[in-house]
VOKE-157874 format. One record per residue (C-alpha): residue in three letters; x, y, z. Coordinates in steps of 0.2 Angstrom, whole numbers, plus 5000, padded with zeros to 4 digits. Layout:
REM VOKE-157874
AlaXYZ;...
REM end
This chain:
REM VOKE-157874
Unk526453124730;Unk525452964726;Unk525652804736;Unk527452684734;Unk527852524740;Unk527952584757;Unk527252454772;Unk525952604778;Unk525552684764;Unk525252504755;Unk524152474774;Unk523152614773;Unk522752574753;Unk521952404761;Unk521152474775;Unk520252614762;Unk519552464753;Unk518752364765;Unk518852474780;Unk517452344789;Unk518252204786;Unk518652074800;Unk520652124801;Unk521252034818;Unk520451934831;Unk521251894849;Unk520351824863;Unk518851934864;Unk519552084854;Unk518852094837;Unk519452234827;Unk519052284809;Unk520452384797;Unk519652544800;Unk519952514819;Unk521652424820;Unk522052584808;Unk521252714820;Unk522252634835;Unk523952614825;Unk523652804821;Unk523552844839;Unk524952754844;Unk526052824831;Unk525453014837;Unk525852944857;Unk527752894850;Unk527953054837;Unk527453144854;Unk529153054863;Unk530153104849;Unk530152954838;Unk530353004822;Unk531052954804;Unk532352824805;Unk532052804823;Unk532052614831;Unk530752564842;Unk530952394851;Unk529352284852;Unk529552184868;Unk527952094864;Unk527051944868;Unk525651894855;Unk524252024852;Unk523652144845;Unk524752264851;Unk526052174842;Unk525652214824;Unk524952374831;Unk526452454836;Unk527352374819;Unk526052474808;Unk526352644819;Unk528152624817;Unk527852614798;Unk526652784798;Unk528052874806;Unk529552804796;Unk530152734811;Unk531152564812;Unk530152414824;Unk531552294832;Unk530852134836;Unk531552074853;Unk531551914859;Unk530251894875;Unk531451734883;Unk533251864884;Unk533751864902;Unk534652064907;Unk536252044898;Unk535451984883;Unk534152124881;Unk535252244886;Unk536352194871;Unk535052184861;Unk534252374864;Unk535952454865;Unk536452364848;Unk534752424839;Unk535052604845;Unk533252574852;Unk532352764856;Unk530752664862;Unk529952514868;Unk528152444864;Unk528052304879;Unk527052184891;Unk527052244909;Unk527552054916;Unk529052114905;Unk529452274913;Unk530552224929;Unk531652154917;Unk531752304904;Unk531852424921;Unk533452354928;Unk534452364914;Unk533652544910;Unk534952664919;Unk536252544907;Unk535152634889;Unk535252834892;Unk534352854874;Unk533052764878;Unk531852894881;Unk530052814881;Unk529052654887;Unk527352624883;Unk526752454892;Unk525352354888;Unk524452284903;Unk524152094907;Unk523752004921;Unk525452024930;Unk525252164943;Unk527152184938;Unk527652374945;Unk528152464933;Unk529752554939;Unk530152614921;Unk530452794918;Unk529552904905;Unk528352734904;Unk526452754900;Unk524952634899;Unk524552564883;Unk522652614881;Unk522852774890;Unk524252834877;Unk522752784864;Unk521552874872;Unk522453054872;Unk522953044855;Unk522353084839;Unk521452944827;Unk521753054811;Unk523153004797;Unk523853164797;Unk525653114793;Unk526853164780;Unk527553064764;Unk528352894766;Unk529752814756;Unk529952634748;Unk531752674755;Unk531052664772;Unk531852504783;Unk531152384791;Unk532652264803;Unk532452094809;Unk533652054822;Unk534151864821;Unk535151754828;Unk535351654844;Unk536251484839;Unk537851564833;Unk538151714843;Unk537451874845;Unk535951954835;Unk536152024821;Unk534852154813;Unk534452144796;Unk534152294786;Unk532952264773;Unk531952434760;Unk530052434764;Unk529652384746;Unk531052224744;Unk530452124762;Unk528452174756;Unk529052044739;Unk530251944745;Unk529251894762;Unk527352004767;Unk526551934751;Unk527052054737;Unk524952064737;Unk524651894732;Unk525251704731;Unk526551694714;Unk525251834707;Unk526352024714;Unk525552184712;Unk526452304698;Unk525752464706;Unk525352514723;Unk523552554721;Unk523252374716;Unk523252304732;Unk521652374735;Unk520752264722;Unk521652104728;Unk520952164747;Unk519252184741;Unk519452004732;Unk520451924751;Unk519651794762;Unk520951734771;Unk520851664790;Unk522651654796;Unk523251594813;Unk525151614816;Unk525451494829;Unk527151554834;Unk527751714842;Unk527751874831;Unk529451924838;Unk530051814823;Unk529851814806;Unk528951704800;Unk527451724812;Unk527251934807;Unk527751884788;Unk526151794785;Unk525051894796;Unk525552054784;Unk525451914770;Unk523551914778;Unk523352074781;Unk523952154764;Unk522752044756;Unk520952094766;Unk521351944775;Unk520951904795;Unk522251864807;Unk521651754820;Unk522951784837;Unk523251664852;Unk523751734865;Unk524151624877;Unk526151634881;Unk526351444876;Unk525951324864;Unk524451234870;Unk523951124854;Unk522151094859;Unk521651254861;Unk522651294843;Unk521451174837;Unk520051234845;Unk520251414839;Unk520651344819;Unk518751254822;Unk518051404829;Unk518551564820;Unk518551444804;Unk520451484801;Unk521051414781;Unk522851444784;Unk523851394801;Unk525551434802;Unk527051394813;Unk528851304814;Unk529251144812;Unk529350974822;Unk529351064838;Unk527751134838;Unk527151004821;Unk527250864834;Unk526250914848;Unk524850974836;Unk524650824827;Unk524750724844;Unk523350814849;Unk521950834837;Unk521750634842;Unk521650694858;Unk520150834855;Unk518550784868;Unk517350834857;Unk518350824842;Unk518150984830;Unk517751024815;Unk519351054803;Unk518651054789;Unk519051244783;Unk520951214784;Unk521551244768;Unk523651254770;Unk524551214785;Unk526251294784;Unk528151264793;Unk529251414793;Unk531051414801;Unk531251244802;Unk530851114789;Unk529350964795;Unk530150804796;Unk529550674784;Unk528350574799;Unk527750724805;Unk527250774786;Unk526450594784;Unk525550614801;Unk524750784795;Unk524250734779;Unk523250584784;Unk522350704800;Unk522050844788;Unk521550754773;Unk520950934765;Unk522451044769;Unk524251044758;Unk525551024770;Unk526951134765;Unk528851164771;Unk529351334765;Unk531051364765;Unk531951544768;Unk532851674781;Unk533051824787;Unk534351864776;Unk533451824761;Unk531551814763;Unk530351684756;Unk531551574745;Unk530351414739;Unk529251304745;Unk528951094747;Unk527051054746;Unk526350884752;Unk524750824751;Unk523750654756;Unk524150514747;Unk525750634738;Unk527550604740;Unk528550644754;Unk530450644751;Unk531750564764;Unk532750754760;Unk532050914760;Unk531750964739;Unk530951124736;Unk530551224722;Unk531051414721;Unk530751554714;Unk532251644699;Unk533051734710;Unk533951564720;Unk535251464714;Unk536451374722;Unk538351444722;Unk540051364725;Unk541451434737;Unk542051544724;Unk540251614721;Unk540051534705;Unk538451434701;Unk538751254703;Unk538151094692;Unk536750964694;Unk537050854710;Unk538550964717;Unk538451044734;Unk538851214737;Unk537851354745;Unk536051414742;Unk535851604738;Unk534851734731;Unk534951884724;Unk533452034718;Unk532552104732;Unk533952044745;Unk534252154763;Unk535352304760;Unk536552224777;Unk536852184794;Unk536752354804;Unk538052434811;Unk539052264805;Unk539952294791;Unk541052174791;Unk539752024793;Unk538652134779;Unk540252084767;Unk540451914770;Unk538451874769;Unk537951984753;Unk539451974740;Unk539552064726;Unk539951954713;Unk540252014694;Unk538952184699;Unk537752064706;Unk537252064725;Unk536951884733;Unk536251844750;Unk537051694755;Unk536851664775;Unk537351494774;Unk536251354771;Unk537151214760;Unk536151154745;Unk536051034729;Unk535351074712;Unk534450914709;Unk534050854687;Unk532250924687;Unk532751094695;Unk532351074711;Unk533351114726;Unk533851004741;Unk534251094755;Unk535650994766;Unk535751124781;Unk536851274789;Unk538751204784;Unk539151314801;Unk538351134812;Unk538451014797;Unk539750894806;Unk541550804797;Unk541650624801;Unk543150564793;Unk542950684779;Unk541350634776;Unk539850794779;Unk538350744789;Unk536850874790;Unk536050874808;Unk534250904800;Unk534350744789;Unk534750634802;Unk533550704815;Unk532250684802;Unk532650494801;Unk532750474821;Unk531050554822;Unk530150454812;Unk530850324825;Unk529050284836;Unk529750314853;Unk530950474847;Unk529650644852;Unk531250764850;Unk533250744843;Unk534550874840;Unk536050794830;Unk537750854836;Unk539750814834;Unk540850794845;Unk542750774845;Unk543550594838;Unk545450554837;Unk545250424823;Unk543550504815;Unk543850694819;Unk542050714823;Unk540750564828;Unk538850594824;Unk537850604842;Unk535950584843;Unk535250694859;Unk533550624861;Unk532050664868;Unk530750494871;Unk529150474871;Unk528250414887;Unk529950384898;Unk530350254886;Unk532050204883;Unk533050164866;Unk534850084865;Unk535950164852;Unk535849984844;Unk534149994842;Unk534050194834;Unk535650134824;Unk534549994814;Unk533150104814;Unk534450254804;Unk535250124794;Unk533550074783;Unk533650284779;Unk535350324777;Unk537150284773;Unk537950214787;Unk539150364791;Unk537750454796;Unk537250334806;Unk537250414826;Unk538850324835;Unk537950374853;Unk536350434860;Unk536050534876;Unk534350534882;Unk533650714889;Unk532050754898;Unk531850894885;Unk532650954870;Unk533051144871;Unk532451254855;Unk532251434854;Unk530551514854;Unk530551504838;Unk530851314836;Unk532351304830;Unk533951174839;Unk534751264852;Unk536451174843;Unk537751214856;Unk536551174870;Unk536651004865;Unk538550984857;Unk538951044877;Unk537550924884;Unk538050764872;Unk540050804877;Unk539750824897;Unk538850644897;Unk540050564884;Unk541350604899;Unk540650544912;Unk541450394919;Unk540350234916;
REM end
């Protein structure tokens, strides 16, 4: 049986091409294909030897490293399922998580294993633990657990594993803002084109065995800077990868812009990836900050994924990296990579997000029927979409309709179709807010707010009104303990947008809470804006 569009087989292709090749680089681990295959190889005998087989869900508990796209790629040789999970879950959360996944084994960092052993006697099928060891000293009190490197090291190197199906699934559980995570199911061969690269930038393979010219032909340096437990930092690493590229890791457990820079300047990194404002913001701060200042000259593309850059932001990158395109691009778990917004220095930026995407997106009305120019309805795609929710049918239904014999993904972000085909993307209709039957996307308005000087952070909420229904509130983070008056953010909003989306109240916060991944913690800050609104004056 020859190869198919299977995640290993289309791996091993790649690594048979250019099996010296520089494939990942962390701290002072430098690791060609050949290598990263042999020790995936090995992990994948140490799980098949625990009775992880075909179908089988495997939990990476994972910080950055390595390991992390290690244990992905062993999963894959075996026809087992990797399940991201999120490092920041407290027990109840992981707990949920693990049992929900039907997890079999966990890949994970020791500092991590207290928190995994307590809730352990809670998940009678999970049968294996193999830790990965940090500086931590944390006991490990997990049964049926083993070290990392020593599993490696009994193991055998050799690919000696049977045939692989494009059918095989690969899940990414998501979620966090609007209840409990949810694990999308998606076919090895529809999430390698709709979000690892399909083997090259609008230019897909149309047969396996291609991928090995277009590795052979890679150069690639790319440095997610956000956490592989979310998509979009392993979706361009395996974009990388799968093209004879070079993934460049930190692995320092937060964001410390500086040292971002410096390892870009270092390890002459072309494409740097990572989500929005949150961590946008802090990076653009701090290349002024850079005592030498380094060289950057070899960035090519800096890209947001998750969470689109606001317009000052954009501006503030284009003018510091004068030789990278700046670029927003646009998509979900639910549907892969959907478009993308490029700017450039002395380009464009748009007030609203405008992207544009690929065949397969349109933008559909409450009856799932494709709307006209300059109405709003909801943005969907259809083609290589996930097969469902797991074990959620119900949810499955309601997110991928069947409409007319057609399959859409449609998870919930509000849309226009603008005159020259372009899309503008509003937000999730789930926080958009109703102010006297007016709707107000969060994102434009904290887009606007943030282009404010002293604004570092907002969150736009709405909270309950007896005359409006819902007034627009501005939670705010400053910059350098200043202070703004809601008179001053209102004249600031007014010059951007139409005056009902103008913020009726601010509330100051030392920091704005996001998820790991950089994304507005939404009901953090509905609760926060309505306990402060209350308090007596």
């Amino acid at each position: 049986m020859g190869a198919t569009y299977n995640l290993a087989d289309l791996w091993e292709i790649v690594v048979d091409a250019v099996p010296d090749r520089e494939a990942m680089v962390c701290g002072t681990r430098r690791l060609t294909f050949a290598e990263v295959d042999e020790r995936a190889n090995r992990l994948a005998h140490a799980l098949a030897a625990r009775g992880i087989g075909p179908g089988d869900h495997v939990g990476l508990y994972l910080y950055n490293g390595t390991e992390y796209l290690e244990a992905m790629l062993a999963a894959f040789k075996i026809r087992a399922v990797p399940v991201n999970v999120n490092y920041r879950y407290v027990e109840g959360e992981l707990r949920y998580l693990l049992d929900n996944a039907d997890a079999l084994a966990v890949v994970l960092h020791r500092e991590l294993a207290p928190r995994l052993a307590a809730i352990q006697p809670d998940l009678p099928e999970l049968r294996a633990a193999i830790w990965v060891d940090d500086e931590s000293n944390a006991e490990i009190a997990l049964a049926d657990a083993v070290e990392y490197e020593s599993a490696l090291a009994t193991e055998s190197p050799g690919r000696d594993f049977g045939p692989r199906s494009a059918d095989d699934l690969y899940i990414l559980y998501t979620g966090g803002t609007t209840g409990m995570p949810k694990g999308v199911m998606w076919r090895h061969e529809d999430i390698f084109f709709s979000a690892f690269g399909g083997g090259g930038v609008d230019n897909d393979i149309t047969a396996p065995e291609e991928i090995a010219e277009r590795a052979r032909a890679g150069a690639t340096r790319c440095l997610p800077a956000c956490p592989f437990m979310h998509g979009t930092a392993h979706w361009l690493a395996f974009a990388a990868l799968y093209t004879g590229g070079t993934v460049v890791i930190d692995d320092h457990r937060h964001l410390d812009p500086e040292r971002v820079w410096q390892l870009v300047a270092s390890e002459h990194v072309n494409y740097l990836i990572f989500v929005g404002d949150a961590m946008g913001r802090p990076l653009v701060e701090a290349i002024d900050r850079l005592d030498p200042s380094v060289d950057l000259s070899a960035l090519l593309i800096v890209l947001s994924g998750g969470a689109i850059l606001s317009p000052s932001v954009k501006r503030e990158l284009t003018t510091r990296l004068p030789n990278a395109m700046i670029i927003d691009g646009i998509g979900a778990s639910e549907t892969g990579s959907q478009g993308r917004m490029i700017a450039a220095k002395g380009g464009e930026i748009p007030s609203q997000p405008r992207f544009a995407m690929g065949d397969d997106t349109t933008v559909l009305d409450d009856d799932l029927r494709p709307v006209g120019v300059g109405l709003v309805g909801k943005l969907a795609r259809r083609g290589r979409i996930p097969l469902g929710y797991f074990k959620d049918p119900e949810k499955s239904a309601a997110t991928f309709p069947v409409v007319d014999g057609v399959r859409w993904s449609v998870p919930g972000d509000h849309a226009r179709i603008e005159e020259d085909g372009t899309i503008t993307v509003l937000g999730r209709g789930s926080v958009s807010i109703n102010t006297g039957g007016e709707k107000v996307y969060p994102e434009e308005v904290e887009g606007a707010l943030k282009s404010h000087p002293d604004i570092f952070d907002a969150v736009v909420v709405g909270v309950p009104d007896e005359r409006w229904g819902e007034r627009v509130v501005a939670v705010v983070q400053t910059r350098d303990d200043a202070h703004v008056s809601i008179a001053a953010l209102g004249a600031h909003t007014r010059t951007l947008l139409a005056g009902y989306k103008v913020p009726r109240a601010v509330v100051e916060v030392a920091t704005i809470v996001r998820s790991p991944s950089g994304k507005p913690d939404y009901r953090w800050a509905k609760e926060t804006a309505i306990s402060f609104l209350q308090e007596p004056e």
